[in-house]
C-alpha positions as CSV (number, residue, x, y, z in Angstrom):
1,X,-45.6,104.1,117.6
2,X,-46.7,104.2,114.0
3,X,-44.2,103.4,110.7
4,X,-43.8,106.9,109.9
5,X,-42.3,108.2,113.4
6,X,-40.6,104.9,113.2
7,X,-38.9,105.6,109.8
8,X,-38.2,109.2,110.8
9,X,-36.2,107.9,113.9
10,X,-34.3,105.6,111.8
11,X,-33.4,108.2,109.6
12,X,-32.7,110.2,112.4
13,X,-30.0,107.9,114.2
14,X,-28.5,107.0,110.8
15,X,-27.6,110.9,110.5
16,X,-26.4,111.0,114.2
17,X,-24.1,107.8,113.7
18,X,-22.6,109.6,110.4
19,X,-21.9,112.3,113.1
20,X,-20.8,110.3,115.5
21,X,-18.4,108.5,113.2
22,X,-16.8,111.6,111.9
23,X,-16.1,113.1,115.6
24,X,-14.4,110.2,116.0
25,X,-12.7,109.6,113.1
26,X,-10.9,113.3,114.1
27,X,-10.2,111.8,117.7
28,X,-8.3,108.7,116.6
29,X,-6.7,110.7,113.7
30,X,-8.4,108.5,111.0
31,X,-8.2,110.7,107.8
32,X,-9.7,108.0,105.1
33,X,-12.6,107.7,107.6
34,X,-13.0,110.8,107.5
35,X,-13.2,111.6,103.8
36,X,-15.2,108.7,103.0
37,X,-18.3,110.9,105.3
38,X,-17.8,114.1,103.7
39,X,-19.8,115.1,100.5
40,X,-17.8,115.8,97.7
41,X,-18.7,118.8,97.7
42,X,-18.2,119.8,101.4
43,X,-18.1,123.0,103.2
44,X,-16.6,124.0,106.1
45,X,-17.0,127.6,108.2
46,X,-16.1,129.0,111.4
47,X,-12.9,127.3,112.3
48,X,-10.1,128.9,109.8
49,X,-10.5,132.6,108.6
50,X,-11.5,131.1,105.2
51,X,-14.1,128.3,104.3
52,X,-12.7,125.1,103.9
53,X,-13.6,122.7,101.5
54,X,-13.5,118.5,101.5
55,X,-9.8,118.4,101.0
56,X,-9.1,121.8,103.3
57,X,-10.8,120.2,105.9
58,X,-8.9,117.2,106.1
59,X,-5.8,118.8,105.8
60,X,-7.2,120.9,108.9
61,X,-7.6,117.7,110.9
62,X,-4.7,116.2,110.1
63,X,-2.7,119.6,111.3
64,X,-4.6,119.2,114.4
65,X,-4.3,115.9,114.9
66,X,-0.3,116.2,114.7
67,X,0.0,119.3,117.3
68,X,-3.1,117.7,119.8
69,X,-3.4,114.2,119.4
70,X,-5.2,113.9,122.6
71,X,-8.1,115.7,121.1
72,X,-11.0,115.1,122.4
73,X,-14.8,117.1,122.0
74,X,-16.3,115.8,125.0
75,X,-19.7,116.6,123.9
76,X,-22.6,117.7,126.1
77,X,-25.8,117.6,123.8
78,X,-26.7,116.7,120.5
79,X,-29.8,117.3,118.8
80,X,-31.5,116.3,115.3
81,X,-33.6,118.4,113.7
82,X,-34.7,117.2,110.0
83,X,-31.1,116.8,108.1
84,X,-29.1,119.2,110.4
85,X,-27.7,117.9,113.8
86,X,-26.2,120.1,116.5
87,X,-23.8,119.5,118.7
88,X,-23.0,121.1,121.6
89,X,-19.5,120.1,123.3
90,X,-16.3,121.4,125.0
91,X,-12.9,120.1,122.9
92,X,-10.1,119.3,125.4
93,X,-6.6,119.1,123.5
94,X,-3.0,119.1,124.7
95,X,-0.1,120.5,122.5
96,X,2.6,118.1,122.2
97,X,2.9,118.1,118.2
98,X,4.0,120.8,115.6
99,X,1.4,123.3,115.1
100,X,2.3,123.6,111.1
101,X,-0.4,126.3,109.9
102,X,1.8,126.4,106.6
103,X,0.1,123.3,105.6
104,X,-3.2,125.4,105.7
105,X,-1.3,127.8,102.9
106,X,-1.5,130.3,106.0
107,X,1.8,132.1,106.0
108,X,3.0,131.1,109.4
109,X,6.1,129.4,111.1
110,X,5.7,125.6,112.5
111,X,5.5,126.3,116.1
112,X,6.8,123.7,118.4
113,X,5.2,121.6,121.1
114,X,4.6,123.6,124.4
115,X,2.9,121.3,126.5
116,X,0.5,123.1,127.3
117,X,-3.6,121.8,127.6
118,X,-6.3,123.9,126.7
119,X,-10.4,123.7,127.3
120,X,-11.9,125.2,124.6
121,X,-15.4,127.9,125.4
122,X,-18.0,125.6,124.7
123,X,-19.4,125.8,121.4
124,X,-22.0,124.2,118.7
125,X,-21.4,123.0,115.5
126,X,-24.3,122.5,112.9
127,X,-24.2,119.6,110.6
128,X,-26.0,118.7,107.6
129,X,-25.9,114.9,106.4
130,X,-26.9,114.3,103.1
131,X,-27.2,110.9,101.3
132,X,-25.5,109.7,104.5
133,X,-22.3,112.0,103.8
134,X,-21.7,115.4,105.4
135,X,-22.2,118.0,103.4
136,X,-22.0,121.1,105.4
137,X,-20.7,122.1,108.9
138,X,-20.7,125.4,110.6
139,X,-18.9,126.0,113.5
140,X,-20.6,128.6,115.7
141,X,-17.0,129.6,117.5
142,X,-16.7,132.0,120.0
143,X,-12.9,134.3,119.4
144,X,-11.4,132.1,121.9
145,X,-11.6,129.3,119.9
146,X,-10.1,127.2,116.8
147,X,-7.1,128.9,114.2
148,X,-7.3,132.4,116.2
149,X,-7.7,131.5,119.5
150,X,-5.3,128.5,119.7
151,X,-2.1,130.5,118.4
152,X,-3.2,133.7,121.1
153,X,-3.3,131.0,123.8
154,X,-0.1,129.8,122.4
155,X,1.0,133.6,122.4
156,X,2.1,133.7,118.9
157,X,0.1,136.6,116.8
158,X,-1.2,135.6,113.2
159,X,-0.2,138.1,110.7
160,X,-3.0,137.9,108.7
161,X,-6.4,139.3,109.3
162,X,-9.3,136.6,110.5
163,X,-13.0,136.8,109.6
């Protein structure tokens, strides 16, 4: 192998462990971990009916770390391509915490624990690592899935509109 491919494939794993790292910073709840991979100027799109910037985002975790702290994204396939990396998994979470969309400035009642455990559709999300920071991930979600999908499999209906 020559130093070139070897230096690409350094750079490579160094992006997927900042991946890594954040995926399971949201599975064991760890919000400073969390922040100290995002970007300052982070963006976030696909989960919530709005983007969500660096301090959305971890609000956004820690709501769903507090309804589903079993969370888990039991991930299939991951893939690096240049700065972007794609993951391809199946999140597994059980509600046994308050589901407080307030806290997302989403005019919505706390709704309490039902017990219930969900498989997500399997989806991909694309992230882009910058500096060793995320900067950007877009969550390619099916309707099933994330704000919209969790309170319809919790049978509550949103009353706002979701993009």
């Amino acid at each position: 192998m020559n130093e070139g491919n070897e230096g690409s494939k350094k750079k490579a794993n160094s992006k997927l462990t900042v991946v890594e790292a954040l995926l399971t910073a949201w599975e064991t709840g760890n919000l400073s971990q969390t922040v100290s991979l995002l970007t300052d100027d982070f963006k976030a799109t696909g989960a919530a009916p709005y983007p969500l910037t660096r301090e959305d985002f971890v609000m956004f975790q820690r709501v769903h770390n507090e309804a589903f702290p079993d969370w888990t994204f039991n991930v299939s396939n991951i893939e690096v391509e240049d700065d972007k990396i794609y993951v391809t998994c199946r999140i597994k979470a059980t509600h046994t915490g308050i589901y407080d969309l307030s806290k997302l400035s989403l005019v919505f009642q706390s709704i309490q624990p039902t017990g219930k455990s969900w498989p997500w559709s399997v989806e991909r999300m694309t992230y882009t690592v910058k500096n060793g920071k995320v900067s950007n991930l877009r969550i390619d979600t099916v309707s099933d899935n994330w704000i919209k999908g969790i309170v319809d499999w919790l049978g509550i209906k949103l009353p706002i509109s979701t993009v």
